[in-house]
C-alpha positions in Angstrom: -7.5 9.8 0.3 -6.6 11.5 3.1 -8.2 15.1 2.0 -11.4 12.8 1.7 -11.0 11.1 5.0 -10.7 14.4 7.0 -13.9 16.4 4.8 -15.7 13.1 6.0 -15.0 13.1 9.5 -15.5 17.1 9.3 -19.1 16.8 8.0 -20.1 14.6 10.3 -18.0 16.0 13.7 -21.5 17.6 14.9 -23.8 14.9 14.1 -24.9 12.6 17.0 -25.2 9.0 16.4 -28.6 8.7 16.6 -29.3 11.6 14.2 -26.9 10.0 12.0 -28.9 6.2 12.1 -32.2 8.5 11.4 -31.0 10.6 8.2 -30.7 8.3 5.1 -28.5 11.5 3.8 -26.1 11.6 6.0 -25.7 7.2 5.5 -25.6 7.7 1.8 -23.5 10.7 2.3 -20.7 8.9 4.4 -21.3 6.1 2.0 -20.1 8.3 -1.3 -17.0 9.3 1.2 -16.0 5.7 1.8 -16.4 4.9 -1.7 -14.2 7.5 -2.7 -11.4 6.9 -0.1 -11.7 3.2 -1.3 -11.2 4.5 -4.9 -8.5 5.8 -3.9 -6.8 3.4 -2.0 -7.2 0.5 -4.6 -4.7 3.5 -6.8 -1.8 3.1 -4.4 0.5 0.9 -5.3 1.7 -2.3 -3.0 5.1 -0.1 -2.8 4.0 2.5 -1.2 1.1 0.9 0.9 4.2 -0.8 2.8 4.9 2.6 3.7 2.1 3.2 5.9 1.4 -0.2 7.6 -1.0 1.3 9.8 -3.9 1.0 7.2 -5.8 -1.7 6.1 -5.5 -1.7 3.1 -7.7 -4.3 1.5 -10.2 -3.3 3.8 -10.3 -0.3 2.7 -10.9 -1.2 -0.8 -13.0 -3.6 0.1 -15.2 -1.1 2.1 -15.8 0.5 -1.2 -16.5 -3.1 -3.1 -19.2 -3.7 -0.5 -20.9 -0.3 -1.1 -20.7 -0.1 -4.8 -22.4 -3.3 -4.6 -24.6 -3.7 -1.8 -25.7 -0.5 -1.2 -29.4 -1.8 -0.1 -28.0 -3.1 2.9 -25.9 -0.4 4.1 -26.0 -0.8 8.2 -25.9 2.7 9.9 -24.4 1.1 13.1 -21.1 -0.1 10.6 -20.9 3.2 9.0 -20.9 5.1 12.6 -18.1 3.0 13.5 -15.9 3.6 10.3 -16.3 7.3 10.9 -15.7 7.8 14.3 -13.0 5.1 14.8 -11.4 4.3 11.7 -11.5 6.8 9.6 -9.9 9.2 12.7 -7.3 6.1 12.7 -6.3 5.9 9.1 -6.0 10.1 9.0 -3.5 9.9 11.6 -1.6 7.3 10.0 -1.8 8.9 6.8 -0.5 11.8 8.4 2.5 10.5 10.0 3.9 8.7 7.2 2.7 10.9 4.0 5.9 12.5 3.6 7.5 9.0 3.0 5.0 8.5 -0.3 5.9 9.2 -3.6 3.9 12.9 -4.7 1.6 11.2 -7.1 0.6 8.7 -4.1 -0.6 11.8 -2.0 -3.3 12.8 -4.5 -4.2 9.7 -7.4 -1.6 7.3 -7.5 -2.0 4.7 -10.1 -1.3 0.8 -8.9 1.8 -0.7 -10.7 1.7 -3.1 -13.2 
């Protein structure tokens, strides 16, 4: 999650906003990162999401819900904003507090029962 957050925000650091709300790739790029961070989010268990309150979590997950399943309306101006504020948001939370998560949460935790 957080290896996917950073590669995101790293493809994208030269990328103006209006280049990015031209290119359909680089939408649909962003897209597959935010499903995969979302992936991986719905993985971590409610434990260890109490861990790092600075991320919201269900949103998260529900980022990906709404991109798995409404990808036809994907709006460039949203995804802009994820990247450049909270995806920079959630790395530095993720950051601080990793060390507090269980190993297996740091790559592909599973959720408890």
């Amino acid at each position: 999650m957080l290896s996917l957050s950073q590669e995101a925000i790293a493809q994208f650091a030269a990328v103006s906003e209006s280049d990015f709300a031209s290119r359909r790739l680089y939408q649909t790029s962003l897209a597959w990162y935010l499903q995969g961070i979302g992936e991986a989010a719905s993985r971590i268990s409610d434990e260890s999401r109490s861990l790092v309150p600075g991320i919201p979590w269900n949103q998260v997950v529900g980022t990906r819900h709404i991109i798995s399943h409404e990808y036809d309306r994907l709006a460039p101006v949203k995804l802009w904003h994820v990247l450049r504020v909270h995806l920079p948001r959630m790395v530095t939370a993720l950051q601080a507090t990793i060390h507090l998560l269980p190993a297996k949460s740091n790559e592909a935790p599973t959720r408890g029962p």
